[in-house]
N, C-alpha and C positions, 0 to 999 in steps of 0.2 A: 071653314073660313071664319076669320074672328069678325065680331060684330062692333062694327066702331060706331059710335054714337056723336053727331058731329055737334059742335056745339059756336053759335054763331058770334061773332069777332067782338060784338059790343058784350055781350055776356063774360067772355073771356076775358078781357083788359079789366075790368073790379077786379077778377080773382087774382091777377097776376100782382094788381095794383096792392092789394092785400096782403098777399104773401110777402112782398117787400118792404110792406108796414110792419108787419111782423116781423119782420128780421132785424128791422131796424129797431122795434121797442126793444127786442132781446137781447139785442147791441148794449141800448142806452139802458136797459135796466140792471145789464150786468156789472156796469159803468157806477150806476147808483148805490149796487150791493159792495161795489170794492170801496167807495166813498165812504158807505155805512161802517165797514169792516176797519178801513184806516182810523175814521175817527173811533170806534169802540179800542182800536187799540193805544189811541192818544188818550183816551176815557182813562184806559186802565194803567197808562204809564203816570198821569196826573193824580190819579186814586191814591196809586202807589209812592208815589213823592211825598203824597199831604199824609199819606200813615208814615211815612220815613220820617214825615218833618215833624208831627205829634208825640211821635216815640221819643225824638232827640229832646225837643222841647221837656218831654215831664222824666226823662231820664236825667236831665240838665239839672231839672229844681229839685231831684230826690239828690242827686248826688252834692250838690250846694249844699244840701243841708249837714253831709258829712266831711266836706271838703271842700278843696278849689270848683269854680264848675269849667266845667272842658273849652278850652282854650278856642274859638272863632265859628263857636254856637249860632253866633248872631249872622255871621259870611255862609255857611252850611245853610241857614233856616232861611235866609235871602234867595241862595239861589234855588233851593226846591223852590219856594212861594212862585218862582218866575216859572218856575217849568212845569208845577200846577195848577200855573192860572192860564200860561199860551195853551197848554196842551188839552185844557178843558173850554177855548173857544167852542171848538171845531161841533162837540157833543151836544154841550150848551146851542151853537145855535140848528142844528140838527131836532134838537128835541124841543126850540121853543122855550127855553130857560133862561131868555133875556127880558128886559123890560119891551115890551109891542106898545104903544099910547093912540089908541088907533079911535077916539072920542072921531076927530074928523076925519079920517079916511076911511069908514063903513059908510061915512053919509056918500061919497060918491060911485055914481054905477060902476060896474064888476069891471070895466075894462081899461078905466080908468085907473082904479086901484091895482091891476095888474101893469098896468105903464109905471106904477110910481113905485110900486113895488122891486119892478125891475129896476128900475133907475136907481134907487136905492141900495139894491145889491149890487149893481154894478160899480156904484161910488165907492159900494164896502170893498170892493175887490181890490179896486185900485191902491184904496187909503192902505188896504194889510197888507198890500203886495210893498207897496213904497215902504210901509214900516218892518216887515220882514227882511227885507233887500237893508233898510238901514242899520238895522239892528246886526246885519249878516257882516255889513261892512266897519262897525263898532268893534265887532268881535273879531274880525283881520287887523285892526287898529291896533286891539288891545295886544292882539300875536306880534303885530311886528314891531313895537314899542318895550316888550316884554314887560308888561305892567302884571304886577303881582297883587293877591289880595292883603291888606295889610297885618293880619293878626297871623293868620294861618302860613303867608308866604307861598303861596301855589299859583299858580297862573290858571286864570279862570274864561279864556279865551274860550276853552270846545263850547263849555254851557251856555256862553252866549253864543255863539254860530249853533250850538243844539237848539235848543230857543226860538232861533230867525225857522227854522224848520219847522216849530211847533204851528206857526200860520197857514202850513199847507193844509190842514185839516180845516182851518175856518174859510178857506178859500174855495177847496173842495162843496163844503156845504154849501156857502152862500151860490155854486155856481148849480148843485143838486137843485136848492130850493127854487133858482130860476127857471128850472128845467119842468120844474114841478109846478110852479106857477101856470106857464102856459100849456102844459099838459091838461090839466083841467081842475086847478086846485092845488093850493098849497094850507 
């Protein structure tokens, strides 16, 4: 006969209570590794725009010096600039690579500073959500008006609705770093 070892009802509810903390961290952590993952691939699409836009840039001024220089350098070099500054929110604020001025918010106790913290993020959420949604709605504008860029002649609608997307990475994060906040430290 198997020897059962019984174990009494208050003992048992923590472990139970546990194991569904833990399920729940591995939930939200795997949550926070695909937030990390999207913004490193916003990182490296932004990386790769700003080496697109520096290559066109000193390819522009070698070839000026033997010729015409390439005809809406300046329309090209605009819209990378837009899609490696939305797309390098998300990293930037993930790693801390914005300006913080926090002279008076150290002076007040920790849970304070987690109440204004979040508040804070949450203000951010809203303002990039309205200005991604606007920016989304700019670029439907520009689709069904058919506004063309003036030198080049191309319609530059996707990269602004590409663009309005580049906010989901800074949304993402400020909603990790809330997360992370009251977990115990951000």
């Amino acid at each position: 006969m198997e020897d059962k070892q019984t174990v009494p009802l208050e003992q048992e509810i923590p472990r139970t209570m546990h194991e569904s903390t833990v399920m729940k961290n591995e939930k939200t952590s795997v949550f926070l590794r695909i937030i990390d993952r999207i913004n490193q691939g916003s990182a490296v699409l932004a990386g790769t725009t700003l080496l697109i836009m520096i290559l066109l840039v000193v390819f522009n001024s070698i070839k000026r010096l033997f010729s015409d220089p390439i005809a809406g350098t300046v329309e090209l070099v605009s819209w990378l600039g837009a899609v490696t500054t939305i797309f390098s929110l998300g990293y930037a604020q993930l790693h801390k690579g914005h300006v913080f001025i926090d002279l008076l918010y150290k002076k007040f106790p920790e849970t304070i500073q987690h109440i204004l913290h979040t508040f804070m993020n949450l203000a951010s959420i809203a303002f990039f959500s309205v200005a991604g949604w606007q920016i989304a709605l700019y670029g439907i504008n520009l689709m069904e008006n058919g506004v063309v860029s003036p030198t080049m002649r191309i319609s530059f609608y996707p990269i602004v609705i590409f663009c309005s997307l580049g906010f989901l990475g800074l949304l993402l994060a400020l909603v990790k770093e809330t997360i992370l906040i009251w977990r115990g430290g951000s």
